[in-house]
C-alpha positions, 0 to 999 in steps of 0.5 A, spaced: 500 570 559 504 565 560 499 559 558 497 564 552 504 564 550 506 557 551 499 555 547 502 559 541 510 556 542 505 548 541 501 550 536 507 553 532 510 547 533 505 542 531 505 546 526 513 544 525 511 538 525 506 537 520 510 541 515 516 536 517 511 530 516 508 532 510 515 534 506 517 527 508 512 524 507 511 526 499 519 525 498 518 518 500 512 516 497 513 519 490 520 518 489 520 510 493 513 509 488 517 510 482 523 506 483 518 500 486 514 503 479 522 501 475 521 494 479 515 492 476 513 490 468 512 494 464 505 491 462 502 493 470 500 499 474 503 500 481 495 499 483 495 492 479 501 489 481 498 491 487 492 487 487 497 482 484 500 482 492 494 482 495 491 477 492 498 473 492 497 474 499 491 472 501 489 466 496 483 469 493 479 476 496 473 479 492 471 485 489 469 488 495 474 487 499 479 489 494 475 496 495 474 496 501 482 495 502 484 500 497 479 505 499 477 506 492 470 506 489 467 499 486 468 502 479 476 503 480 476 495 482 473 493 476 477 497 472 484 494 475 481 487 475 478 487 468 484 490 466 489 483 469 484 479 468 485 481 461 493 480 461 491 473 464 495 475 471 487 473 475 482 469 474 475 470 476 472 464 480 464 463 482 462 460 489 460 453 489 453 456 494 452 464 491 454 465 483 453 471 485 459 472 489 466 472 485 472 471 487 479 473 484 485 468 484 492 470 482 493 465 475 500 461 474 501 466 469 499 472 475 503 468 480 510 468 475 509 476 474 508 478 481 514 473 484 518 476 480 517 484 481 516 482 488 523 480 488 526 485 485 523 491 490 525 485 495 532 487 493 531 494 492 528 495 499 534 491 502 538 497 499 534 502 504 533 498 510 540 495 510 542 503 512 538 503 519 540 499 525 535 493 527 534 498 533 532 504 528 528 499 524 524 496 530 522 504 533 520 506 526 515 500 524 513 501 531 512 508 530 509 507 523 504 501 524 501 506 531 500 511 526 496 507 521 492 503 527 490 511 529 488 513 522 485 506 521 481 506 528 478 513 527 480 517 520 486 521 524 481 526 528 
């Protein structure tokens, strides 16, 4: 009886905890979202800018890798990468060995963009981090990065 009781209190609580996990994690995404969303050229999505990041940070990436980090089918890429190819913010550059693989690279205009919104979402997020103590930053990104090693490692089952 006491087994059956205790099992029901964990389920409860699990239950608890998600509920709390989900409702905080919905304020945070949507309300940060849009103040990144302010942070950002009018002429860009957050998706695009991003890509823009992305790309920043990794010199060059194709198509695929594109998709496979932002989980999104190849057809999304195409759309977000045509679109800033189009504003002149990327460029695409084909492999000397396989004209078949091309490779997107932030342009001198693209770079401009994104250092310069990157800045303004650096100064915004200076504004939330500042309110924590370096130990509550530390146990937090800690927490986070385990999270996102078990969801990347087996999808969370």
């Amino acid at each position: 009886m006491v087994d059956r009781e205790e099992e029901r209190m964990n389920t409860d609580k699990i239950t608890e905890y998600i509920d709390r996990f989900e409702a905080v994690s919905f304020t945070v995404t949507r309300k940060l979202n849009a103040l990144i969303r302010e942070c950002i050229d009018n002429e860009l999505t957050l998706d695009q800018f991003l890509t823009l990041r992305y790309i920043y940070n990794r010199k060059s990436c194709t198509a695929s890798e594109l998709s496979d980090t932002f989980c999104v089918n190849k057809s999304a890429t195409t759309a977000i990468t045509s679109r800033l190819v189009d504003k002149q913010y990327i460029t695409r550059v084909q492999d000397d060995k396989d004209r078949r693989v091309v490779s997107f690279q932030l342009s001198e205009k693209g770079t401009e963009v994104y250092e310069a919104a990157a800045s303004r979402i650096h100064e915004l997020l200076v504004g939330f981090i500042s309110q924590f103590t370096q130990a509550e930053i530390d146990q937090f990104l800690t927490l986070y990065e385990k999270l996102a090693a078990i969801i990347k490692k087996d999808g969370g089952s």
